[in-house]
Biopython code that builds the backbone (N, CA, C, O; Angstrom):
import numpy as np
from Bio.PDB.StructureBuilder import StructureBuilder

atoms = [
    (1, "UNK", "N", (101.497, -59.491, 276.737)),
    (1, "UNK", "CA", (101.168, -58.259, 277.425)),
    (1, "UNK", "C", (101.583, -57.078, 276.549)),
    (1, "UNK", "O", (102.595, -57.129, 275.849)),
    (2, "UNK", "N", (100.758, -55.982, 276.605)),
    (2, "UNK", "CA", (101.221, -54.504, 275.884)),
    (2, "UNK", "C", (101.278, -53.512, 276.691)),
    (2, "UNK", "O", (100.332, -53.345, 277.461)),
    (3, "UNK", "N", (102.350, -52.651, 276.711)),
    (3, "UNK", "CA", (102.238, -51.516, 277.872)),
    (3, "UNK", "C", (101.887, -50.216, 277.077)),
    (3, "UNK", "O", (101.744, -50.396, 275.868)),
    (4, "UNK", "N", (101.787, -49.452, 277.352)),
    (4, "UNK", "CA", (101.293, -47.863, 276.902)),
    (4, "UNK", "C", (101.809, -46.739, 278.073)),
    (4, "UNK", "O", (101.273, -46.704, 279.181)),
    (5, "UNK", "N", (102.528, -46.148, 277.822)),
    (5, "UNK", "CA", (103.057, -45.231, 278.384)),
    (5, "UNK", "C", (102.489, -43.792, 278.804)),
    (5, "UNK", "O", (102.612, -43.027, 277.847)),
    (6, "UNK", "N", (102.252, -43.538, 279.256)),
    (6, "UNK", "CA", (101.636, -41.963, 279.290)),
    (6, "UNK", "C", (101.869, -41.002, 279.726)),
    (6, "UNK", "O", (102.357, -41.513, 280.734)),
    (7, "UNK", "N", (102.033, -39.427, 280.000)),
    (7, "UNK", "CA", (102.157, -38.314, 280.477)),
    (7, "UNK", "C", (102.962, -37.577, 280.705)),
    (7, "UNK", "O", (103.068, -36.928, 281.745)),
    (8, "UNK", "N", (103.865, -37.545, 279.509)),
    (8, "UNK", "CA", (105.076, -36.801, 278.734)),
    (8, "UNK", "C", (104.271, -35.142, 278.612)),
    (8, "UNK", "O", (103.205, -34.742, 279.080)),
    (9, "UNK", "N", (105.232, -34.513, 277.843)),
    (9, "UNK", "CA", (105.155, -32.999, 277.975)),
    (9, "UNK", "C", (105.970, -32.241, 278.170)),
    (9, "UNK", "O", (107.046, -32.765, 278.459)),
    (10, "UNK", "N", (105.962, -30.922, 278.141)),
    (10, "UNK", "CA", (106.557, -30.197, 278.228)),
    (10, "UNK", "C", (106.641, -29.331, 280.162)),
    (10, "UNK", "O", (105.761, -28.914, 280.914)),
    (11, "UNK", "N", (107.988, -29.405, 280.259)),
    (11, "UNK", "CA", (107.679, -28.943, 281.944)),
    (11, "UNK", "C", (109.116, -27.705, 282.008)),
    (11, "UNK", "O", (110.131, -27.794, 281.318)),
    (12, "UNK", "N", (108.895, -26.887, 282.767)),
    (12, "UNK", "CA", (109.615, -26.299, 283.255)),
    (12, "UNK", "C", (110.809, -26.613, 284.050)),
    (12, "UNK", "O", (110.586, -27.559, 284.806)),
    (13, "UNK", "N", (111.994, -26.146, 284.137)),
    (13, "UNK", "CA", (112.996, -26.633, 284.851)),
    (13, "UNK", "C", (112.831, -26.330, 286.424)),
    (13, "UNK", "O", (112.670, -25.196, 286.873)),
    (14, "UNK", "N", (112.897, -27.579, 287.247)),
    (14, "UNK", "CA", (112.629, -27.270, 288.211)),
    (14, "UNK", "C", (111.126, -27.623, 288.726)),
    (14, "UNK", "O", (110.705, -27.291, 289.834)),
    (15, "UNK", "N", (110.506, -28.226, 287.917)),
    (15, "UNK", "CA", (109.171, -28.733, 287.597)),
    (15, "UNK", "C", (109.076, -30.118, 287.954)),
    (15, "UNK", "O", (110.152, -30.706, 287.846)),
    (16, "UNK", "N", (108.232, -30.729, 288.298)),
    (16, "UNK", "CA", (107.405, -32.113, 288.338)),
    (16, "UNK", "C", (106.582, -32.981, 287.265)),
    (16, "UNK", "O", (105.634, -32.258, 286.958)),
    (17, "UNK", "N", (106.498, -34.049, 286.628)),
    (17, "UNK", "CA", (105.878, -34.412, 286.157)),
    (17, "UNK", "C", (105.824, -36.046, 286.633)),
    (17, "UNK", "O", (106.661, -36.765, 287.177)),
    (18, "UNK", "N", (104.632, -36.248, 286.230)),
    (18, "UNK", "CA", (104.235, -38.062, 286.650)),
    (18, "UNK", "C", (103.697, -38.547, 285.158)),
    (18, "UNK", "O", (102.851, -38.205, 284.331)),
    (19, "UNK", "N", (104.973, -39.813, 285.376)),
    (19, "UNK", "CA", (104.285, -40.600, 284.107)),
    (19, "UNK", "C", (103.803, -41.994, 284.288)),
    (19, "UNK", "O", (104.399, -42.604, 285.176)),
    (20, "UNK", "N", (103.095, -42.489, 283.816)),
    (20, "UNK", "CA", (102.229, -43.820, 283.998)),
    (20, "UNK", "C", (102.159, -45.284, 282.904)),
    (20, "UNK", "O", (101.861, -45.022, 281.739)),
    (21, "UNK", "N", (102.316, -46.177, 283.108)),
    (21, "UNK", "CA", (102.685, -47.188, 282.127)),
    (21, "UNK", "C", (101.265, -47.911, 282.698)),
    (21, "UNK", "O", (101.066, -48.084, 283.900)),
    (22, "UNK", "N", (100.351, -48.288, 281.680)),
    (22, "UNK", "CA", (99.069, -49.425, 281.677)),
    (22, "UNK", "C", (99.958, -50.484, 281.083)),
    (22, "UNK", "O", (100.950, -50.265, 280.388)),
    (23, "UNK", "N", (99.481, -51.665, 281.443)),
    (23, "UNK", "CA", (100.053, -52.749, 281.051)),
    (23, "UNK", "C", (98.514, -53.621, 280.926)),
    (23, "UNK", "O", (97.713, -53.344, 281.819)),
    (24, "UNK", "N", (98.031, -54.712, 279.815)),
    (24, "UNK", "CA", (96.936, -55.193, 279.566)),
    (24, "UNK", "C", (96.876, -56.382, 280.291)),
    (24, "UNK", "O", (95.879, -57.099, 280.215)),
    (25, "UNK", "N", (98.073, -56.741, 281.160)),
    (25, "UNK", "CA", (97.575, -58.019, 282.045)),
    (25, "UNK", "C", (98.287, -57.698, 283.131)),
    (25, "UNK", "O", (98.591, -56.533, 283.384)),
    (26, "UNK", "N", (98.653, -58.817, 283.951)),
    (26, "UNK", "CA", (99.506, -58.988, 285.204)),
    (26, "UNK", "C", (100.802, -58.746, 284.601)),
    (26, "UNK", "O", (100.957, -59.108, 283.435)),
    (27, "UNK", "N", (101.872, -58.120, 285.299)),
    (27, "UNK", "CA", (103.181, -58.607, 284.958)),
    (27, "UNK", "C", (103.991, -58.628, 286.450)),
    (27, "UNK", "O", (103.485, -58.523, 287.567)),
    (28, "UNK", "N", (105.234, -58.778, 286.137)),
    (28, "UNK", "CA", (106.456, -59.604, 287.424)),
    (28, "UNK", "C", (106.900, -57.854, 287.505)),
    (28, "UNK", "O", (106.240, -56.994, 288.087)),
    (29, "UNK", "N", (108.158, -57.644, 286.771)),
    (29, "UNK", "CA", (108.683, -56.426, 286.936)),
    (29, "UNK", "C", (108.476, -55.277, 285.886)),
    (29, "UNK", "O", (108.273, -55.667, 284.736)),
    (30, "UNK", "N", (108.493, -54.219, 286.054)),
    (30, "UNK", "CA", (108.411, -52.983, 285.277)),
    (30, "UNK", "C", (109.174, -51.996, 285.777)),
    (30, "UNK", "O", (109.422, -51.681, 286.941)),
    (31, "UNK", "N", (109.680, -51.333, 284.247)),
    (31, "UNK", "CA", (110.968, -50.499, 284.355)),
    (31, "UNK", "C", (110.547, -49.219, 283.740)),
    (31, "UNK", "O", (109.573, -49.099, 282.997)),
    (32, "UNK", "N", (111.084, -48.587, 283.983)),
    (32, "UNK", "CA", (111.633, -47.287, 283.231)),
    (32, "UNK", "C", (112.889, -46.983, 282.761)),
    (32, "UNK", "O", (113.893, -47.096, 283.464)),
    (33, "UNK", "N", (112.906, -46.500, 281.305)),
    (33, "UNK", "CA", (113.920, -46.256, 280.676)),
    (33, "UNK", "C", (114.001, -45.026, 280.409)),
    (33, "UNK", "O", (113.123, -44.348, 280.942)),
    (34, "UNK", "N", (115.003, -44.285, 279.546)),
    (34, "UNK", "CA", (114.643, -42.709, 278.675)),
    (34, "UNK", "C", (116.030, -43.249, 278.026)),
    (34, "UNK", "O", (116.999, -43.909, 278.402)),
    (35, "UNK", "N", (115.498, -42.469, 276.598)),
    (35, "UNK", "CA", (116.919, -42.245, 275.712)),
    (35, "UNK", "C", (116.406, -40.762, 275.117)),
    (35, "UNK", "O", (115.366, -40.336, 274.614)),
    (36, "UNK", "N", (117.881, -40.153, 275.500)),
    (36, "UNK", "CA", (118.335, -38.627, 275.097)),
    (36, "UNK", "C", (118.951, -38.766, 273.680)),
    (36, "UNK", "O", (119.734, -39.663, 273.368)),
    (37, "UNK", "N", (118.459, -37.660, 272.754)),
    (37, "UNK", "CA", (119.223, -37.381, 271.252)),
    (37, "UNK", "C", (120.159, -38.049, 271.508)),
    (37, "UNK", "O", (120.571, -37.983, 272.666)),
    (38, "UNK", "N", (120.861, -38.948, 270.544)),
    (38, "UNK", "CA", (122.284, -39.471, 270.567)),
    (38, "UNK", "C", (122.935, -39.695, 271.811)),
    (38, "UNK", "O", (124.020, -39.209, 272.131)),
    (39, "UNK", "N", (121.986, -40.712, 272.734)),
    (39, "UNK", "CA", (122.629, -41.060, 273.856)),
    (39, "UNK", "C", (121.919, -43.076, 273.968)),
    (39, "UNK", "O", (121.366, -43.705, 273.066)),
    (40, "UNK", "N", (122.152, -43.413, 274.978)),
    (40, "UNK", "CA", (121.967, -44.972, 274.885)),
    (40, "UNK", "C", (120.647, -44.868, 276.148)),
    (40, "UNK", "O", (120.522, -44.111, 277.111)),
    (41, "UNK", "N", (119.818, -45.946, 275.648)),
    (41, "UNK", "CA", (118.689, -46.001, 276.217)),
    (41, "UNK", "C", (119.706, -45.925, 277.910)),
    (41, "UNK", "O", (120.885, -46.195, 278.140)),
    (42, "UNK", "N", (118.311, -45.318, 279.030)),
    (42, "UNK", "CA", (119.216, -45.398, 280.785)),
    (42, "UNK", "C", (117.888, -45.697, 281.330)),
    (42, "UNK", "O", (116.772, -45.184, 281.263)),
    (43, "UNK", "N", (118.539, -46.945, 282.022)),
    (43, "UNK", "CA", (117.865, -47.385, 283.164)),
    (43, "UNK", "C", (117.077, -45.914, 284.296)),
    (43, "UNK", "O", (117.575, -44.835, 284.618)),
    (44, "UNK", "N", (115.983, -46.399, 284.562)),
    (44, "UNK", "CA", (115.671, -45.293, 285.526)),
    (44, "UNK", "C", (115.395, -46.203, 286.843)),
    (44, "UNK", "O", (116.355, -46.239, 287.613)),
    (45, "UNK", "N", (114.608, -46.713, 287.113)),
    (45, "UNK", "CA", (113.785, -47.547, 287.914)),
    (45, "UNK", "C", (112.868, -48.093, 287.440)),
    (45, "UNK", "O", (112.113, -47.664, 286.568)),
    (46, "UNK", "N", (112.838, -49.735, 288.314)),
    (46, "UNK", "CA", (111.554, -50.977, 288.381)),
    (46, "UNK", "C", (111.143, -51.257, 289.500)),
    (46, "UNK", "O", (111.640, -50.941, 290.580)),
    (47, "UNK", "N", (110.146, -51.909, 289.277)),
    (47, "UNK", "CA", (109.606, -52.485, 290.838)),
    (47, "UNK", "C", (109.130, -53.349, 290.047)),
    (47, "UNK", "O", (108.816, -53.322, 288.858)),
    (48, "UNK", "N", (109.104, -54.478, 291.208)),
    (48, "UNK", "CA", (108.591, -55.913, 290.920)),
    (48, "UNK", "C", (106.829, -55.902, 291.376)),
    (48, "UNK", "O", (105.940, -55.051, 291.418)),
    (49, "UNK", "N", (106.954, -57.366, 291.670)),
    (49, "UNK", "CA", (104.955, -57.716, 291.537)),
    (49, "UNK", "C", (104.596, -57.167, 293.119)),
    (49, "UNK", "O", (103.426, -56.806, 293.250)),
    (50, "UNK", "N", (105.352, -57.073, 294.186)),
    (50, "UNK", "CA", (105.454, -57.137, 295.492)),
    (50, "UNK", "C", (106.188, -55.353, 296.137)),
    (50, "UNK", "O", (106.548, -55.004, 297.261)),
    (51, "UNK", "N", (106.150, -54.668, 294.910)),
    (51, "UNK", "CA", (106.439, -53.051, 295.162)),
    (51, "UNK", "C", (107.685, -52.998, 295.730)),
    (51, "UNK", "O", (107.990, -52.096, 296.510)),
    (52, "UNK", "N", (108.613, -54.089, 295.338)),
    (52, "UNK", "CA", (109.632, -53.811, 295.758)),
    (52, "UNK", "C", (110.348, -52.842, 294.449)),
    (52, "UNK", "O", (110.072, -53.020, 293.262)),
    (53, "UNK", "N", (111.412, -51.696, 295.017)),
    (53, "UNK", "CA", (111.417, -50.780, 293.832)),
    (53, "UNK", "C", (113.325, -51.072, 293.646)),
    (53, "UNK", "O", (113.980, -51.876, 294.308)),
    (54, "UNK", "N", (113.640, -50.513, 292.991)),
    (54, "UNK", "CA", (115.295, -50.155, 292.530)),
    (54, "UNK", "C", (115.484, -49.050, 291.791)),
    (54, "UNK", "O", (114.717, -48.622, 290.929)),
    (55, "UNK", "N", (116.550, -48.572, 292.148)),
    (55, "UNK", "CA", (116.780, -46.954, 291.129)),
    (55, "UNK", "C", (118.014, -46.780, 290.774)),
    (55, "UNK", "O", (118.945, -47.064, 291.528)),
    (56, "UNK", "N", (118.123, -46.449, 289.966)),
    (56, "UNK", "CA", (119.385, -46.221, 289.376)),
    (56, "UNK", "C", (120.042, -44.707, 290.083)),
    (56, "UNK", "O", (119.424, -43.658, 290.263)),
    (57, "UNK", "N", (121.400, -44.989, 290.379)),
    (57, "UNK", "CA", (121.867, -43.752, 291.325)),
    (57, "UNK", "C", (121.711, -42.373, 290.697)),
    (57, "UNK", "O", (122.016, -41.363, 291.331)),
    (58, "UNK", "N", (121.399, -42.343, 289.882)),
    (58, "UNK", "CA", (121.395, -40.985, 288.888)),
    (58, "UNK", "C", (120.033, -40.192, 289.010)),
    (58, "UNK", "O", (119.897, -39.020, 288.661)),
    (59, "UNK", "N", (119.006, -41.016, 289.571)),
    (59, "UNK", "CA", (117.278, -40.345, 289.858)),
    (59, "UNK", "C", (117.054, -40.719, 291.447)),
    (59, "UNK", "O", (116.101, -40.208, 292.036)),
    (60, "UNK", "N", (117.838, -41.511, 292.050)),
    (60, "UNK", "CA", (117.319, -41.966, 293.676)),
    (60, "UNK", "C", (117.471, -40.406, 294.076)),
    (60, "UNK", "O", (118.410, -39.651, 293.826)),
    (61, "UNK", "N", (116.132, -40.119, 294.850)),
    (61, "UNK", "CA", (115.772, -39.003, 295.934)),
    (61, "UNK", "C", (115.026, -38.170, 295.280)),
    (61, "UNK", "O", (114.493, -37.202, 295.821)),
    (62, "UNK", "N", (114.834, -38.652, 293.224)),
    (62, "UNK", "CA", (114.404, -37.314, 292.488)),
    (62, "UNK", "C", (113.358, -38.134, 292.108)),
    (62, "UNK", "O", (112.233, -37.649, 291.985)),
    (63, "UNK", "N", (113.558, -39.261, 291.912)),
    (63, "UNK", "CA", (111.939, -40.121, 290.792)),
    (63, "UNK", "C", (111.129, -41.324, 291.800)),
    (63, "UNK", "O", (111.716, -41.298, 292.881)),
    (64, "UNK", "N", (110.317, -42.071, 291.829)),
    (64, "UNK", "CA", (110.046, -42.654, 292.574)),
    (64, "UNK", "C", (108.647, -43.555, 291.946)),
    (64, "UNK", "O", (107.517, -43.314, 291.520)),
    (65, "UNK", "N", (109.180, -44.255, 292.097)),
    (65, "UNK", "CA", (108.101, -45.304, 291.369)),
    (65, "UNK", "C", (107.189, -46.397, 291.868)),
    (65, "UNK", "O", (107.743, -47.043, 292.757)),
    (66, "UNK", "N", (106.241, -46.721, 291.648)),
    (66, "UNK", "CA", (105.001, -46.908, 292.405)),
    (66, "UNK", "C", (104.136, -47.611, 291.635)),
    (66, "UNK", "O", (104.021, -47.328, 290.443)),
    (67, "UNK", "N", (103.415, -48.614, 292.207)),
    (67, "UNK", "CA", (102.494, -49.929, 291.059)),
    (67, "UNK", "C", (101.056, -49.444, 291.827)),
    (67, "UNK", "O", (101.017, -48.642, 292.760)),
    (68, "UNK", "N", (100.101, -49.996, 291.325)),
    (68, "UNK", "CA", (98.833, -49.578, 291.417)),
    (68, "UNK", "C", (97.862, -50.797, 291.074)),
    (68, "UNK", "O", (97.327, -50.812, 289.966)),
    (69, "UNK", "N", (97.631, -51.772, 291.948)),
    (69, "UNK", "CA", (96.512, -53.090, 291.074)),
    (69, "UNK", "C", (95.159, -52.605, 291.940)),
    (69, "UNK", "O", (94.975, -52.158, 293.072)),
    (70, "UNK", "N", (94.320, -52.935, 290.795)),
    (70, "UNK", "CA", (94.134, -54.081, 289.871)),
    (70, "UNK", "C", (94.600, -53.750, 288.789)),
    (70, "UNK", "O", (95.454, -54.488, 288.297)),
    (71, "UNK", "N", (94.330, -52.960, 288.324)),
    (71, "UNK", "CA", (94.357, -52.367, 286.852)),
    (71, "UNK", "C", (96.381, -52.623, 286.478)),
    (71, "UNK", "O", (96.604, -53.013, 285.332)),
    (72, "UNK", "N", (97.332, -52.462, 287.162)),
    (72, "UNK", "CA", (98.727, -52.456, 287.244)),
    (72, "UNK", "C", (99.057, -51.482, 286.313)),
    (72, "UNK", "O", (99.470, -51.583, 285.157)),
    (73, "UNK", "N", (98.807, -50.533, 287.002)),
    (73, "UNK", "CA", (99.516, -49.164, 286.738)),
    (73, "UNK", "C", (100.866, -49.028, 287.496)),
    (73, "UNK", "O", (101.053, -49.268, 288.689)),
    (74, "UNK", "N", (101.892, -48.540, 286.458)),
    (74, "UNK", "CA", (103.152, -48.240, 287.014)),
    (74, "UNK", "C", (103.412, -46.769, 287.436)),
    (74, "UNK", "O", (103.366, -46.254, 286.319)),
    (75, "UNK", "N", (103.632, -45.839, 288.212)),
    (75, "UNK", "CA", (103.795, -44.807, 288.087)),
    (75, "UNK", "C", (104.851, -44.352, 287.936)),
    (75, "UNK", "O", (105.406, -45.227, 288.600)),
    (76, "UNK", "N", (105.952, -43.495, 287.524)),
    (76, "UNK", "CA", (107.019, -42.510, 287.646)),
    (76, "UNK", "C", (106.774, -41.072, 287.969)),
    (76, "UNK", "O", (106.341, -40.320, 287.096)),
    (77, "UNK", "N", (106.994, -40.708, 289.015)),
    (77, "UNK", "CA", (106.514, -39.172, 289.964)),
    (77, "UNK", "C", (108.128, -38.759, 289.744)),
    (77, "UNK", "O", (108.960, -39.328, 290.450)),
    (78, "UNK", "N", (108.531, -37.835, 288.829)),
    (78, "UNK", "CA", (109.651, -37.331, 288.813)),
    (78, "UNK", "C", (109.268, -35.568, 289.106)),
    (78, "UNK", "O", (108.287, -34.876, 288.837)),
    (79, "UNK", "N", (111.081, -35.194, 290.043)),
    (79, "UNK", "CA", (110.723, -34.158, 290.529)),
    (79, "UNK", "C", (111.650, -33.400, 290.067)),
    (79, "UNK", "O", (112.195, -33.821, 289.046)),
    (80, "UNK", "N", (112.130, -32.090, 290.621)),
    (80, "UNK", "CA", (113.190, -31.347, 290.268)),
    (80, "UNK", "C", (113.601, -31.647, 288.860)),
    (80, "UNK", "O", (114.626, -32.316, 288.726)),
    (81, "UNK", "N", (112.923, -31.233, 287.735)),
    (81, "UNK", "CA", (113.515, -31.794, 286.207)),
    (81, "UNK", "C", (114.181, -30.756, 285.935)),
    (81, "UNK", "O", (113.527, -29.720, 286.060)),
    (82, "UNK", "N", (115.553, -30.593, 285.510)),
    (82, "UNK", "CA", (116.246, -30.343, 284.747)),
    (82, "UNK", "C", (116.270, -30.546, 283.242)),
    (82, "UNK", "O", (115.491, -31.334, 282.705)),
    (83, "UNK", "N", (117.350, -29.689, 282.418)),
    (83, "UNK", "CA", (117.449, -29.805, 281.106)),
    (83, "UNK", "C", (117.800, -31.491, 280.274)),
    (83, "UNK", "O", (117.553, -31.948, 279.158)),
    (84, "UNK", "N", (118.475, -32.012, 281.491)),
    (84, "UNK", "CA", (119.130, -33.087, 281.127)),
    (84, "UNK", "C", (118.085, -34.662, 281.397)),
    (84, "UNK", "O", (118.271, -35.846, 281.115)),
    (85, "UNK", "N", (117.360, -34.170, 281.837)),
    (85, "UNK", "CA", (116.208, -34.963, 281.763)),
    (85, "UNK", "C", (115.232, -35.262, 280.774)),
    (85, "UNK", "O", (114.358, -36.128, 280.818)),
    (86, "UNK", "N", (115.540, -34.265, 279.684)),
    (86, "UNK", "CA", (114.833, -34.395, 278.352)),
    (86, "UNK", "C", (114.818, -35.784, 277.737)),
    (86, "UNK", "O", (115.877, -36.265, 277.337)),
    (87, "UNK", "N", (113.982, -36.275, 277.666)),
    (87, "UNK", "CA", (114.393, -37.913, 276.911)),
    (87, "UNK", "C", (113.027, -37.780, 276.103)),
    (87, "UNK", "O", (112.239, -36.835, 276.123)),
    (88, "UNK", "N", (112.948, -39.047, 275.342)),
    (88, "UNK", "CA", (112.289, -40.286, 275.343)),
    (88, "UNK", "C", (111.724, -41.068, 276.776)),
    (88, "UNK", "O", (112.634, -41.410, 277.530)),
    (89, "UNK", "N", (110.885, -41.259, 277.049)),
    (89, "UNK", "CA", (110.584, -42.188, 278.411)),
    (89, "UNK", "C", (110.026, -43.378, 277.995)),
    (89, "UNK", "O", (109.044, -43.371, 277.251)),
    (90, "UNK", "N", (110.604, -44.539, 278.438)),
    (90, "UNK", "CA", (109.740, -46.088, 277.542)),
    (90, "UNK", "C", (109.566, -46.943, 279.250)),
    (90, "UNK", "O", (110.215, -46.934, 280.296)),
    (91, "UNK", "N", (108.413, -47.559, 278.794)),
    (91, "UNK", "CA", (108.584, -48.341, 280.109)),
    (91, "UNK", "C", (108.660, -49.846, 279.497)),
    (91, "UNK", "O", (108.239, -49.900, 278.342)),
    (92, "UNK", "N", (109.027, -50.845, 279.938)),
    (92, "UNK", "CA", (109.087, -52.416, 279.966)),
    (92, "UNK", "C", (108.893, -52.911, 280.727)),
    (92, "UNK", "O", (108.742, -52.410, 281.842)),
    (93, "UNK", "N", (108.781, -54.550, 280.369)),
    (93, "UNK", "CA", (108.510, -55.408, 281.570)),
    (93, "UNK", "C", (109.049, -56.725, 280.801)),
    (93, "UNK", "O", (109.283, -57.289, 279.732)),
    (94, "UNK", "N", (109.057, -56.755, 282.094)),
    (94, "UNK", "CA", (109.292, -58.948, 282.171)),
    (94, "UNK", "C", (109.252, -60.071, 283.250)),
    (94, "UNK", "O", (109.342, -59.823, 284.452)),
    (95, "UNK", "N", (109.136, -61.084, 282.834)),
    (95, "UNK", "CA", (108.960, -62.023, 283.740)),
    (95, "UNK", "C", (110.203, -62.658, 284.000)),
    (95, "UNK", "O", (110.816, -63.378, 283.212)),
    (96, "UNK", "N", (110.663, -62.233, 285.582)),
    (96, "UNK", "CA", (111.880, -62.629, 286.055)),
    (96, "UNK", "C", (111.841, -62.091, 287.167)),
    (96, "UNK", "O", (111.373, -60.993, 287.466)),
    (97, "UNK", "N", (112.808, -63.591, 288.420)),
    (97, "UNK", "CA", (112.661, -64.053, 289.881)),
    (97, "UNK", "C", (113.362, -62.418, 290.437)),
    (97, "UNK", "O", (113.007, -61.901, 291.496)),
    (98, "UNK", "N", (114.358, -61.803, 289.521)),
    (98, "UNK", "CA", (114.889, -61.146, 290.120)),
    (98, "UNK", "C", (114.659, -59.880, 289.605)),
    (98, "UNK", "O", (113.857, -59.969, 288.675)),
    (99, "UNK", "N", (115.135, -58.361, 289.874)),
    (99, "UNK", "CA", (114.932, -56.887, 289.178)),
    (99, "UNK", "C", (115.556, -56.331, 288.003)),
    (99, "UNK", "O", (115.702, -55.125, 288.201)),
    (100, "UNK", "N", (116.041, -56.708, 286.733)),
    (100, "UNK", "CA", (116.683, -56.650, 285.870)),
    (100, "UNK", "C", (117.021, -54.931, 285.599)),
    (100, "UNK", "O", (116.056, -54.190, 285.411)),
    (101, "UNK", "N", (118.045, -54.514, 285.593)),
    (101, "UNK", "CA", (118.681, -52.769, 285.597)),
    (101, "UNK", "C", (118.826, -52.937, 283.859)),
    (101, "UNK", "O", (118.390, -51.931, 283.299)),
    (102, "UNK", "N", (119.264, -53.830, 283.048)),
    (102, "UNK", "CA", (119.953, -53.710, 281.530)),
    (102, "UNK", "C", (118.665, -53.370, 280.482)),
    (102, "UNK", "O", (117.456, -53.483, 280.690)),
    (103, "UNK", "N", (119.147, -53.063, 279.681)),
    (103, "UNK", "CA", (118.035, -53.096, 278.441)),
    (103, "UNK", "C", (117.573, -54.176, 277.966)),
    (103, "UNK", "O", (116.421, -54.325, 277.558)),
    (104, "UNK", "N", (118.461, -55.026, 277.986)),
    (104, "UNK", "CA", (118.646, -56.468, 277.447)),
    (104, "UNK", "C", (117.945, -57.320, 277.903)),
    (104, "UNK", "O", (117.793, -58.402, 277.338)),
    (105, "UNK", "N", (117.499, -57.071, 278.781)),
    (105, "UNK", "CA", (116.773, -58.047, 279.910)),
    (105, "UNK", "C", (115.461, -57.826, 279.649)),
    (105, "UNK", "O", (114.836, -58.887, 279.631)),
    (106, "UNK", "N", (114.734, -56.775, 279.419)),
    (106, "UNK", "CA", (113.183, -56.458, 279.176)),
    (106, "UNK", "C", (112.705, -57.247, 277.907)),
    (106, "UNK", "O", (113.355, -57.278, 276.863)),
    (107, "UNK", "N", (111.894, -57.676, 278.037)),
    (107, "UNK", "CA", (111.081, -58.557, 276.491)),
    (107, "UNK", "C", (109.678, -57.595, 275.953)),
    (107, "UNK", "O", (109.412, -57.500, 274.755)),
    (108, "UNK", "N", (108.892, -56.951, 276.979)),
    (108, "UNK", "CA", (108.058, -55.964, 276.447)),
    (108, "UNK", "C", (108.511, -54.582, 276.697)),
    (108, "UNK", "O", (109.179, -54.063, 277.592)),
    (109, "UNK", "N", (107.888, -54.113, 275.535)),
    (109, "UNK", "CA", (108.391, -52.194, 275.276)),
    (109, "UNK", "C", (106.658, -51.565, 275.524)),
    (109, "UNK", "O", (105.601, -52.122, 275.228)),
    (110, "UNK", "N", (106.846, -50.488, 276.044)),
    (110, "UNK", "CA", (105.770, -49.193, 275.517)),
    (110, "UNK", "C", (106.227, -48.541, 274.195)),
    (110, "UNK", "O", (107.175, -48.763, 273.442)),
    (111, "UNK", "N", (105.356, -47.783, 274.188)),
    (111, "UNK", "CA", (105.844, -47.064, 273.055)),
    (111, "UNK", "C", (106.621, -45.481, 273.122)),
    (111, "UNK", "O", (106.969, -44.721, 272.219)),
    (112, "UNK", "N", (106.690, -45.404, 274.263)),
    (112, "UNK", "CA", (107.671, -44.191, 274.877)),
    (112, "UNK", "C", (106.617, -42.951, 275.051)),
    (112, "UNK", "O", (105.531, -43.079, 274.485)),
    (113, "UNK", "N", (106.851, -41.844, 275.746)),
    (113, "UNK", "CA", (106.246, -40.489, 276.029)),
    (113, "UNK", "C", (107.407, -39.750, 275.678)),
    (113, "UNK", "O", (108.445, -40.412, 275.688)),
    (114, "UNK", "N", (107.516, -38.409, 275.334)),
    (114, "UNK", "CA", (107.785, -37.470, 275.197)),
    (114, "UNK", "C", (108.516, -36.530, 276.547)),
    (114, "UNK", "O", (107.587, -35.744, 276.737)),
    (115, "UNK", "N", (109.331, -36.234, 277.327)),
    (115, "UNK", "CA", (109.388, -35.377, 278.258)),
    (115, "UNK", "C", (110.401, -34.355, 277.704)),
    (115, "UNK", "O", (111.443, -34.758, 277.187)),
    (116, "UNK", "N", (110.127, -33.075, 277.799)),
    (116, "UNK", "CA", (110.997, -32.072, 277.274)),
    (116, "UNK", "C", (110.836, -30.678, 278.510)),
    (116, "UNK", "O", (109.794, -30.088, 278.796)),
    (117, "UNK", "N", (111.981, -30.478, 278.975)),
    (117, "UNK", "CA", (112.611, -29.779, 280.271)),
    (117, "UNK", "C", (112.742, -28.621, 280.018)),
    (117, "UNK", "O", (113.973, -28.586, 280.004)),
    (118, "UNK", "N", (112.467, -27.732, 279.827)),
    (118, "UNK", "CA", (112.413, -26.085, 279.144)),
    (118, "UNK", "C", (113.149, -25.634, 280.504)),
    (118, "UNK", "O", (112.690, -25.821, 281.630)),
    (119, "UNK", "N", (114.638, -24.872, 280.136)),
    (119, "UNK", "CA", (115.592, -24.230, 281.484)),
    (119, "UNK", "C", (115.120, -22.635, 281.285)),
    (119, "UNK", "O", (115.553, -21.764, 282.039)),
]
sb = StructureBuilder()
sb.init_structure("model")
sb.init_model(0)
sb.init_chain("A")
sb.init_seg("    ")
for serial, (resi, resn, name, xyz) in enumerate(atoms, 1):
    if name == "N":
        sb.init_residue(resn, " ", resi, " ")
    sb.init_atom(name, np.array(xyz, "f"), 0.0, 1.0, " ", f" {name:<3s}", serial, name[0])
structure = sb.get_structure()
């Protein structure tokens, strides 16, 4: 499977943006990541094959993530962006019974989007 990430940019603080991961077949779970300048890739949220979702306490109430078949589109609808939200955004996936939060755990990468938070 290959994912492709999409709909990075530039947003205002206090702004909304939605980003989207295509994936070229079926997959189990899909994640979201971001890594900031000189910081360690961070879990954002996954949802599995069955829309069950998980979030990491640091975006629950602000990001919200959402699958889409046939096609299995992942969405990320992030809201209220701040400065500190500037990343890298990568999405992954993998095949596993349960929701994997680590980096370590994903076997496919996107190739990341761009999000940059102008305060």
């Amino acid at each position: 499977v290959q994912l492709q990430a999409y709909g990075g940019g530039l947003v205002q603080a206090g702004g909304s943006l939605r980003l989207s991961c295509e994936a070229t077949e079926r997959t189990v779970n899909v994640a979201w990541f971001r890594q900031a300048p000189g910081k360690e890739r961070e879990f954002l949220a996954a949802i599995n094959w069955n829309y069950r979702p998980k979030y990491a306490a640091s975006v629950k109430g602000r990001f919200t993530i959402s699958r889409e078949y046939p096609n299995d589109t992942v969405w990320l609808q992030m809201t209220d962006l701040n400065a500190e939200d500037t990343a890298v955004y990568y999405c992954a996936a993998v095949y596993a019974r349960d929701i994997p939060t680590t980096e370590s755990a994903y076997t496919t990468w996107g190739q990341g989007t761009l999000v940059t938070v102008s305060s």
